[in-house]
C-alpha positions in Angstrom: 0.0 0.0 0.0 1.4 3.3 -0.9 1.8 6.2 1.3 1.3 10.1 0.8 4.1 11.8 1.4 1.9 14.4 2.8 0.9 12.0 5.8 4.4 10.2 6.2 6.1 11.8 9.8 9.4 13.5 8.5 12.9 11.7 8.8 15.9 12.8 10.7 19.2 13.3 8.5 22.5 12.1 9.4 25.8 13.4 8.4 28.3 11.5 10.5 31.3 12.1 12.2 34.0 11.9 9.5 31.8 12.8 6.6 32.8 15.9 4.9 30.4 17.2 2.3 30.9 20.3 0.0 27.1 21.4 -1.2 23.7 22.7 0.0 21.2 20.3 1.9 17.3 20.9 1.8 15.3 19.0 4.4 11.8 18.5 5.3 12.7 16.9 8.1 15.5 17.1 11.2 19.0 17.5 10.6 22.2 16.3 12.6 25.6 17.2 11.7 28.6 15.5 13.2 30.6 15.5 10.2 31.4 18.7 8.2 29.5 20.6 5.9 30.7 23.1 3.4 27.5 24.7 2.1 23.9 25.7 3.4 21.3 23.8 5.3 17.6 24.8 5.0 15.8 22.9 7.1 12.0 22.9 7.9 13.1 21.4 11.6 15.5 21.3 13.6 19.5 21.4 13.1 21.5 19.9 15.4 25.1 20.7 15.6 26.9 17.7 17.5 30.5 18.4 19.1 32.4 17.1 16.1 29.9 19.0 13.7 31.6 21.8 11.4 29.3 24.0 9.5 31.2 26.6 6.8 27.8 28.5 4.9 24.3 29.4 6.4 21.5 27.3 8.4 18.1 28.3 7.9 16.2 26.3 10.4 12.9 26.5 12.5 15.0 25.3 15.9 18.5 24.9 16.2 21.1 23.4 19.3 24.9 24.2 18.3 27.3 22.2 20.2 30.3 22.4 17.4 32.2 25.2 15.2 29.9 27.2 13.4 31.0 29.8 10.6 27.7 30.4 8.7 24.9 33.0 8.9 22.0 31.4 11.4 18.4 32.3 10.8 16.0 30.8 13.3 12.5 31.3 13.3 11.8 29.9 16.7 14.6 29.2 19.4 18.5 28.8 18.9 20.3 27.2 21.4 24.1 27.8 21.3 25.5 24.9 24.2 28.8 25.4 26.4 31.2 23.6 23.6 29.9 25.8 20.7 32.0 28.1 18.8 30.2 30.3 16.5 31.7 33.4 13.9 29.0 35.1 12.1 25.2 36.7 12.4 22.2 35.5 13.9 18.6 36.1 13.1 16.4 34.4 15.8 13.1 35.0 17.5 14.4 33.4 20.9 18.1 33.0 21.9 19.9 30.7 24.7 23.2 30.8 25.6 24.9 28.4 28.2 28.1 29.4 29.8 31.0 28.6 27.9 29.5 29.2 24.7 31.6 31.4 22.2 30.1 33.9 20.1 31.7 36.7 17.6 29.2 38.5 15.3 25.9 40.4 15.7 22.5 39.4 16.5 18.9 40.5 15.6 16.3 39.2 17.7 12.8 39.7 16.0 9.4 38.7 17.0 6.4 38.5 14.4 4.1 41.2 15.6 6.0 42.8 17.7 6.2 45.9 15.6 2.3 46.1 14.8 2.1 47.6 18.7 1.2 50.4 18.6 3.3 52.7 21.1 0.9 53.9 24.5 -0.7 57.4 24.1 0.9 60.5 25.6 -0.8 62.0 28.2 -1.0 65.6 28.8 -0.7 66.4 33.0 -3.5 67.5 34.5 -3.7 71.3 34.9 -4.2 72.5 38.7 -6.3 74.6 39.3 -5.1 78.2 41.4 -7.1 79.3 44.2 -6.4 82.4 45.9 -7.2 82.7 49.8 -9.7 85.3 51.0 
């Protein structure tokens, strides 16, 4: 019996310690990186970024945990997670950010929220004028 791919869970991707791999990878699913990777990842999950993991390019992710060297532009719609061993060089674009002690970081960050800037700011209020009474 053949299955929709539409129903089907998504897989988690493996690149393995030792595996070096020059080129972009497009996932519907979760991602792992142990090995290297010389390229992008756009991922509709989450990218794990194991001890051993190298990534040289950019990771476009929903959730990411970095726990290896990271050179790469990092865009996270949801949370980003950079764990005591990670050592990251270059920019991040997250909604939410977490960073354990010990984690490295050199670059600049924008943290955006959807919606955020659709508040309107509060309304200025004039102060209330006092009224002078003179005594009789």
């Amino acid at each position: 019996m053949a299955k929709n791919q539409e129903t089907e869970s998504p897989s988690i991707n493996l690149l393995g310690a030792g595996t070096i791999v020059k080129g972009n990878i497009t996932a519907n699913g979760d991602m792992r990186i142990d090995g290297t990777l010389i390229g992008s990842i756009l991922s509709k999950g989450k990218v794990v970024v194991g001890n051993t993991g190298i990534v040289e390019g950019e990771i476009t992710c929903q959730n990411a945990d970095i726990s290896g060297n990271i050179k790469a532009q990092i865009s996270v719609t949801e949370l980003l997670t950079l764990k005591s061993s990670s050592r990251l060089v270059g920019d991040i674009k997250t909604n939410k950010l977490a960073i354990e002690p010990g984690a490295m970081f050199t670059g600049s960050c924008k943290m955006e929220s959807i919606g955020i800037k659709d508040i309107p700011p509060p309304p200025v209020h004039e102060p209330a004028k006092i009224k002078e009474t003179t005594a009789p």
